[in-house]
C-alpha positions in Angstrom: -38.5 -0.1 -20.8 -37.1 2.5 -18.7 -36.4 0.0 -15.9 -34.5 -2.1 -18.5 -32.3 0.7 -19.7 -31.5 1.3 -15.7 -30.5 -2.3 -15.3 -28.1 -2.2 -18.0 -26.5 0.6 -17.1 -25.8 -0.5 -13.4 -25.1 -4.1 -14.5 -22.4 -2.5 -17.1 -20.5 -0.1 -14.9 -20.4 -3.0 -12.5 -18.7 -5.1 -14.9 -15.9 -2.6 -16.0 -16.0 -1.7 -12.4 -14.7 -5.0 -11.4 -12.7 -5.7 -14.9 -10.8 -2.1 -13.8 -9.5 -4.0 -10.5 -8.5 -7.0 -11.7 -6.7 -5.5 -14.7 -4.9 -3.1 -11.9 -4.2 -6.4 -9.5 -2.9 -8.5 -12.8 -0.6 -5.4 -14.1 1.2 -5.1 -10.7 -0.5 -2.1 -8.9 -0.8 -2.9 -5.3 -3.7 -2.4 -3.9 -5.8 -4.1 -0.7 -8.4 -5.3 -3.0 -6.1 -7.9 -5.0 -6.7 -11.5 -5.2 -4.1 -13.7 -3.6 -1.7 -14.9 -5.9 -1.6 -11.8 -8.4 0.9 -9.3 -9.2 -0.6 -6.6 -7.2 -1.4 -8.7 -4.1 2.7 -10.1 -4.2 3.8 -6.3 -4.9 1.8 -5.1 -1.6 3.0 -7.9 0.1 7.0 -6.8 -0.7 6.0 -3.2 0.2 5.2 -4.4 3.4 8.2 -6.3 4.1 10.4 -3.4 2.6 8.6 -1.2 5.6 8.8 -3.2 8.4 12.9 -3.7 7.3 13.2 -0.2 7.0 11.3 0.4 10.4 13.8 -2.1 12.7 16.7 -1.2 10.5 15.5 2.7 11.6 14.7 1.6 15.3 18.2 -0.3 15.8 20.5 2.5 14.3 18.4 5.5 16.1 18.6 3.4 19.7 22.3 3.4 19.3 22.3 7.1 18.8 20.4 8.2 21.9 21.0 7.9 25.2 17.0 9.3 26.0 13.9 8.9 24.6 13.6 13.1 23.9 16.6 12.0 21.5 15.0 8.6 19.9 11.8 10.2 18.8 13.8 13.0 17.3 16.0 10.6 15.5 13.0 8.1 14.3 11.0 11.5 13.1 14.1 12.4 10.8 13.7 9.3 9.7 10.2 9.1 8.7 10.7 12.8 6.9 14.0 11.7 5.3 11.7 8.5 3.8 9.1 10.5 2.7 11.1 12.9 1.0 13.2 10.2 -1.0 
């Protein structure tokens, strides 16, 4: 009796367990964890895309501003803050 009780108490926080993520995938939330072809999964996809834009776009305009590398790494790590803080 006491084995069964233990079984259905794993078995049902397993299910809502797994019903939690692909509620969260389905909704849009981007996660790792998502299916292919789900809202989430395209969402982390885009995010991706949006940061390796964002990273060229920063490693193009901060190249043209320094002539050294002392100067590069100072203008990429005012960019990183400046995206972190917006």
């Amino acid at each position: 009796m006491r084995l069964t009780a233990v079984f259905l108490g794993l078995a049902s926080f397993l299910l809502v367990a797994c019903a939690r993520n692909t509620i969260d995938c389905a909704m849009g939330e981007a996660r790792s964890d998502c299916a292919p072809g789900t809202a989430g999964a395209e969402k982390k996809v885009q995010l991706e895309e949006a940061a390796k834009t964002f990273d060229a776009i920063d490693d193009a305009r901060c190249r043209s501003y320094s002539r050294d590398s002392l100067g590069y790494l100072e203008c990429r790590s005012k960019a990183a803050g400046s995206r972190q803080s917006f």
